[in-house]
The first five atom37 places (N, CA, C, CB, O) and aatype in JSON, in Angstrom:
{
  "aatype": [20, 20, 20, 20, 20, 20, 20, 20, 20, 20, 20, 20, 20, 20, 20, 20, 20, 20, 20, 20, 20, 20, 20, 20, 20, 20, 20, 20, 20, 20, 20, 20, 20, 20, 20, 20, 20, 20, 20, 20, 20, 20, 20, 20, 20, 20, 20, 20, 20, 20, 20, 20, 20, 20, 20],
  "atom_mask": [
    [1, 1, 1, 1, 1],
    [1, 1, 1, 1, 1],
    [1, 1, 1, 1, 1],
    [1, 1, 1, 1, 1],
    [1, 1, 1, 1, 1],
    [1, 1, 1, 1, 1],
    [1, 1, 1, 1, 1],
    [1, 1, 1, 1, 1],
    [1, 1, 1, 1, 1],
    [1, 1, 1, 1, 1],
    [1, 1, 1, 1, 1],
    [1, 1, 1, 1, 1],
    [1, 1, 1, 1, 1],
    [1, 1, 1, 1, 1],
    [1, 1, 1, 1, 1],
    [1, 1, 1, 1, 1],
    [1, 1, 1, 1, 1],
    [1, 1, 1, 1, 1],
    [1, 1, 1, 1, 1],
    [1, 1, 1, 1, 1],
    [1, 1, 1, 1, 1],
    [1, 1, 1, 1, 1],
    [1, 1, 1, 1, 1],
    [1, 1, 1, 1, 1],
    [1, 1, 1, 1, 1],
    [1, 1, 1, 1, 1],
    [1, 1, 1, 1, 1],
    [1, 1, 1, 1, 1],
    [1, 1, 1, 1, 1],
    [1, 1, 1, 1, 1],
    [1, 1, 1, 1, 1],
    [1, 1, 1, 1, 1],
    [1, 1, 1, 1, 1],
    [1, 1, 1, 1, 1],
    [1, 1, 1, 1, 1],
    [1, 1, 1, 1, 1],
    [1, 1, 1, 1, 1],
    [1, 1, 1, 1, 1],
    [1, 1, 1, 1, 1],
    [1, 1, 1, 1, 1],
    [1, 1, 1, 1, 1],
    [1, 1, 1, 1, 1],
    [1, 1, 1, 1, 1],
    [1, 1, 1, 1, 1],
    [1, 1, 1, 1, 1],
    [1, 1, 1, 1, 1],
    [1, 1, 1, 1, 1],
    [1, 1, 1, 1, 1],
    [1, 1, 1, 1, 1],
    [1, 1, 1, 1, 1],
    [1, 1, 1, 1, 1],
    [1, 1, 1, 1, 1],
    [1, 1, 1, 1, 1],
    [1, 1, 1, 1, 1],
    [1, 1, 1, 1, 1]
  ],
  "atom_positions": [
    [[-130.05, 137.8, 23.56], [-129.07, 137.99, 22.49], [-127.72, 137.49, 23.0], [-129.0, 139.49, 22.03], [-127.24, 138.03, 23.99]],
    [[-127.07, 136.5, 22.36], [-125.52, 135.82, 22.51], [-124.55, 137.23, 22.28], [-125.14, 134.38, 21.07], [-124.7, 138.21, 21.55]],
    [[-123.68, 136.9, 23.07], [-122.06, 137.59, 22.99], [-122.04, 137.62, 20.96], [-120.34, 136.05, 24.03], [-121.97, 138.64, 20.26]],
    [[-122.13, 136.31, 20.53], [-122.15, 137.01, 19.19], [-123.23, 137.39, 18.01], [-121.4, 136.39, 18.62], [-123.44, 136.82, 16.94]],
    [[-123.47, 137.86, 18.24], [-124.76, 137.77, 18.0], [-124.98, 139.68, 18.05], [-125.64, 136.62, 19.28], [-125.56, 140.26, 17.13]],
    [[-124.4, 140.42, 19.25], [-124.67, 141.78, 19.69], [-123.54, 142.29, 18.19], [-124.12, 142.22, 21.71], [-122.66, 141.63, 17.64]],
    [[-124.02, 143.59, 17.92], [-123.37, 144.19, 17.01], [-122.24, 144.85, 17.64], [-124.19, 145.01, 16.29], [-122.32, 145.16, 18.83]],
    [[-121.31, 145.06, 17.05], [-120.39, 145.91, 17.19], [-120.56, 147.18, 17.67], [-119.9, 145.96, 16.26], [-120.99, 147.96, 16.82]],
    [[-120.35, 147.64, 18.73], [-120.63, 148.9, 19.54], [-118.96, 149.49, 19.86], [-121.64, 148.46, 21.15], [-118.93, 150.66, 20.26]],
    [[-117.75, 148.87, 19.74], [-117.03, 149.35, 19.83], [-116.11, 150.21, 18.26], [-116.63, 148.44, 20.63], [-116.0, 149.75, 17.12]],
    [[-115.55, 151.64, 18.84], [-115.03, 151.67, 17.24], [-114.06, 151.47, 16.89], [-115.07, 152.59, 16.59], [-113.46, 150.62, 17.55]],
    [[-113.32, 152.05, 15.77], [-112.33, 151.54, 15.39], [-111.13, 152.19, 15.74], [-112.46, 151.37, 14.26], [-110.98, 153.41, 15.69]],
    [[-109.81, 150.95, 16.27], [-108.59, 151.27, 16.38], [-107.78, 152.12, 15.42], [-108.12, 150.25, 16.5], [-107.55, 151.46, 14.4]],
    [[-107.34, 153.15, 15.37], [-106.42, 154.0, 13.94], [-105.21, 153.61, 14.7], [-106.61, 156.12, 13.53], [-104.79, 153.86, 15.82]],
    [[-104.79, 152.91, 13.69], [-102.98, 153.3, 13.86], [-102.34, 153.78, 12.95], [-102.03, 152.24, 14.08], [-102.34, 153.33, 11.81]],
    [[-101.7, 154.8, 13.34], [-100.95, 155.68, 12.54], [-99.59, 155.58, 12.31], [-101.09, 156.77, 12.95], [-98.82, 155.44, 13.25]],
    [[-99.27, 155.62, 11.31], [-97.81, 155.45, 10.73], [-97.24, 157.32, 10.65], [-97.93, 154.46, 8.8], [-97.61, 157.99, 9.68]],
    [[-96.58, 157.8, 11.45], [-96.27, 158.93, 11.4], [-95.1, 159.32, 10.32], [-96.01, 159.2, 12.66], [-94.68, 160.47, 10.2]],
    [[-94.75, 158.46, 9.74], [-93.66, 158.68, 8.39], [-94.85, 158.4, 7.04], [-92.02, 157.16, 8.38], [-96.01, 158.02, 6.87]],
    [[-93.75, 158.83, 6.32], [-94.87, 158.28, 4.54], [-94.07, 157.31, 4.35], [-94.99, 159.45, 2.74], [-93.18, 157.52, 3.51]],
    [[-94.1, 155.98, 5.02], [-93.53, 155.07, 4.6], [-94.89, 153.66, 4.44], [-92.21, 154.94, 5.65], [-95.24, 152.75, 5.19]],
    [[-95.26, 154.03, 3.31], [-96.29, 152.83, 3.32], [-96.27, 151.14, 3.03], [-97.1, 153.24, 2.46], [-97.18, 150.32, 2.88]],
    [[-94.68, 151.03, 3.04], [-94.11, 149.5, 3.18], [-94.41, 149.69, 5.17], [-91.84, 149.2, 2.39], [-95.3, 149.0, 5.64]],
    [[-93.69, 150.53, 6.01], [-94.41, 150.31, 7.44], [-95.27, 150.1, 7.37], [-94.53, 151.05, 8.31], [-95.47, 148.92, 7.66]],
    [[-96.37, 150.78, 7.02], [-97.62, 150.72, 7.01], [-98.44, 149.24, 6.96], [-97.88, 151.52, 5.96], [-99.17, 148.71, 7.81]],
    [[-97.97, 148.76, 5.5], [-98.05, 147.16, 5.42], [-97.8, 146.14, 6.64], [-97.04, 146.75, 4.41], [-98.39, 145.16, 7.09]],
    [[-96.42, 146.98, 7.03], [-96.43, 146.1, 8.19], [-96.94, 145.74, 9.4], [-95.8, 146.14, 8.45], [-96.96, 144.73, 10.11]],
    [[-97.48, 147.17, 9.43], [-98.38, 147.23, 10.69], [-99.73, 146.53, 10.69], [-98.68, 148.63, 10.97], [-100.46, 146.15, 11.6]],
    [[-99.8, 146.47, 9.24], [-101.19, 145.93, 9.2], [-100.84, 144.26, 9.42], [-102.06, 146.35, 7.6], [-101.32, 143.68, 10.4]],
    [[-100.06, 143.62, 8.54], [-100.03, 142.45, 8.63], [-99.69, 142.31, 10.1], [-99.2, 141.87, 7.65], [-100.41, 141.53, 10.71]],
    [[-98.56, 143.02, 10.91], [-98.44, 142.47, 12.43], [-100.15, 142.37, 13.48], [-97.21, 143.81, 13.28], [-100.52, 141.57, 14.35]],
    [[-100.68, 143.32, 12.98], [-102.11, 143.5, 13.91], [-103.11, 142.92, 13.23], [-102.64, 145.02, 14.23], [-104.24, 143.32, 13.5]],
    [[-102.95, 141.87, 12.21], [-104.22, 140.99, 11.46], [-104.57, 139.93, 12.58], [-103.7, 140.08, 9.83], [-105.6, 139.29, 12.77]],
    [[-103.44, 139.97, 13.21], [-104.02, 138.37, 14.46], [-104.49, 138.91, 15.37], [-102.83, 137.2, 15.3], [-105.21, 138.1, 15.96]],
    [[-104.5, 140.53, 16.16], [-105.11, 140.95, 17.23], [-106.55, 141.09, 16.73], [-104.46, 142.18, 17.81], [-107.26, 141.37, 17.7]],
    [[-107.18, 141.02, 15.73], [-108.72, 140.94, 15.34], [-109.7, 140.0, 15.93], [-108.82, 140.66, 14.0], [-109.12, 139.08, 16.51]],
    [[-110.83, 139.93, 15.97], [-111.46, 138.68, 16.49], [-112.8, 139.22, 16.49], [-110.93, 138.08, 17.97], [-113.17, 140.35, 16.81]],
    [[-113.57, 138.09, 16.0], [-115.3, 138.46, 15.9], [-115.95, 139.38, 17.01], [-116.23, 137.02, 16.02], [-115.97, 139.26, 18.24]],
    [[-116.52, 140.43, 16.08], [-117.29, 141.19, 17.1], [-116.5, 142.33, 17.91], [-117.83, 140.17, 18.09], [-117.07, 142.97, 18.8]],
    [[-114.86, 142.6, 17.46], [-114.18, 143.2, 18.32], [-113.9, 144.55, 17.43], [-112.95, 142.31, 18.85], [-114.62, 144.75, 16.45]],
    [[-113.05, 145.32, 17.7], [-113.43, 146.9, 16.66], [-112.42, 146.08, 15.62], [-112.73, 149.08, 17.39], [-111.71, 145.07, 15.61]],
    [[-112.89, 147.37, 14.58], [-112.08, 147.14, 13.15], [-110.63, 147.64, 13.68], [-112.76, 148.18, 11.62], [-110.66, 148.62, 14.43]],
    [[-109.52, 147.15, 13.39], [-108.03, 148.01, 12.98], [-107.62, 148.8, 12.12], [-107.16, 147.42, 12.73], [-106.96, 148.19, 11.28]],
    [[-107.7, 149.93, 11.91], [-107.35, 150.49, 10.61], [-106.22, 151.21, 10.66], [-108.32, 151.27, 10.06], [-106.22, 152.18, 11.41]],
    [[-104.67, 150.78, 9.63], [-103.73, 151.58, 9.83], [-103.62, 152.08, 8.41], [-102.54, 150.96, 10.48], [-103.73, 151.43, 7.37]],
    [[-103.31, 153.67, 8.61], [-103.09, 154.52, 7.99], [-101.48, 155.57, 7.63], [-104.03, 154.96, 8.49], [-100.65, 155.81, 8.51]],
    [[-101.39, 155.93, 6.58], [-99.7, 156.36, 6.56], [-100.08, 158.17, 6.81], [-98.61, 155.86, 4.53], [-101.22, 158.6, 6.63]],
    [[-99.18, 158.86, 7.15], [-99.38, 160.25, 6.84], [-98.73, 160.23, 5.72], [-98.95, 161.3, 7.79], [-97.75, 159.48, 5.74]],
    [[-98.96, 160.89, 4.58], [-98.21, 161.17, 3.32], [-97.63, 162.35, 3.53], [-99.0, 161.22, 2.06], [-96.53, 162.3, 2.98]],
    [[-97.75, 163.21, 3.95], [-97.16, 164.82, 3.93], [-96.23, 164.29, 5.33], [-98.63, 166.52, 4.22], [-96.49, 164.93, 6.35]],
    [[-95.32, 163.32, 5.46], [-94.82, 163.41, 6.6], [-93.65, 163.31, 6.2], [-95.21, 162.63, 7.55], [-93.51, 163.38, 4.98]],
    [[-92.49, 163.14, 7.0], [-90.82, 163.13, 6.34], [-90.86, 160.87, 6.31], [-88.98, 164.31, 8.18], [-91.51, 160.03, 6.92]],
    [[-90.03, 160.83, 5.5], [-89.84, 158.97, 5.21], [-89.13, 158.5, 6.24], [-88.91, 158.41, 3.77], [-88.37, 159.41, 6.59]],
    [[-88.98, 157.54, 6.92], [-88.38, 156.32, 7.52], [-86.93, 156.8, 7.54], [-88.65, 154.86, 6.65], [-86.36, 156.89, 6.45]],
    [[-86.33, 157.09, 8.54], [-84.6, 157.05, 8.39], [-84.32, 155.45, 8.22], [-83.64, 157.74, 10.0], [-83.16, 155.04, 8.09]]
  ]
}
C-alpha cells in the first residue's frame, strides 16, 4: 500500500476561536486552508458563541 493510498489515521486539528467573533473565525480558516495536504488530518476551526467578542 503507497503513502497515498493508506487512509487517514490521523485526527482532526480543532482550532478554537476563544471570542464569538466568527469574522476571526473565517480567518482562521482561510489562513490554515494552505497547511492541508492529501492524506493529512482535517482542520476544523470553530468559534465559542457564549464567549465575550473581539476587543
Amino acid at each position: 500500500m503507497t503513502a497515498a493510498a493508506k487512509p487517514n489515521t490521523l485526527g482532526p486539528i480543532l482550532v478554537i476561536n476563544p471570542n464569538s467573533s466568527e469574522e476571526v473565525t473565517e480567518g482562521l480558516r482561510e489562513a490554515l486552508a494552505g497547511m492541508s495536504f492529501p492524506g493529512g488530518p482535517v482542520i476544523e476551526c470553530v468559534t465559542i458563541t457564549d464567549s465575550r467578542p473581539a476587543s
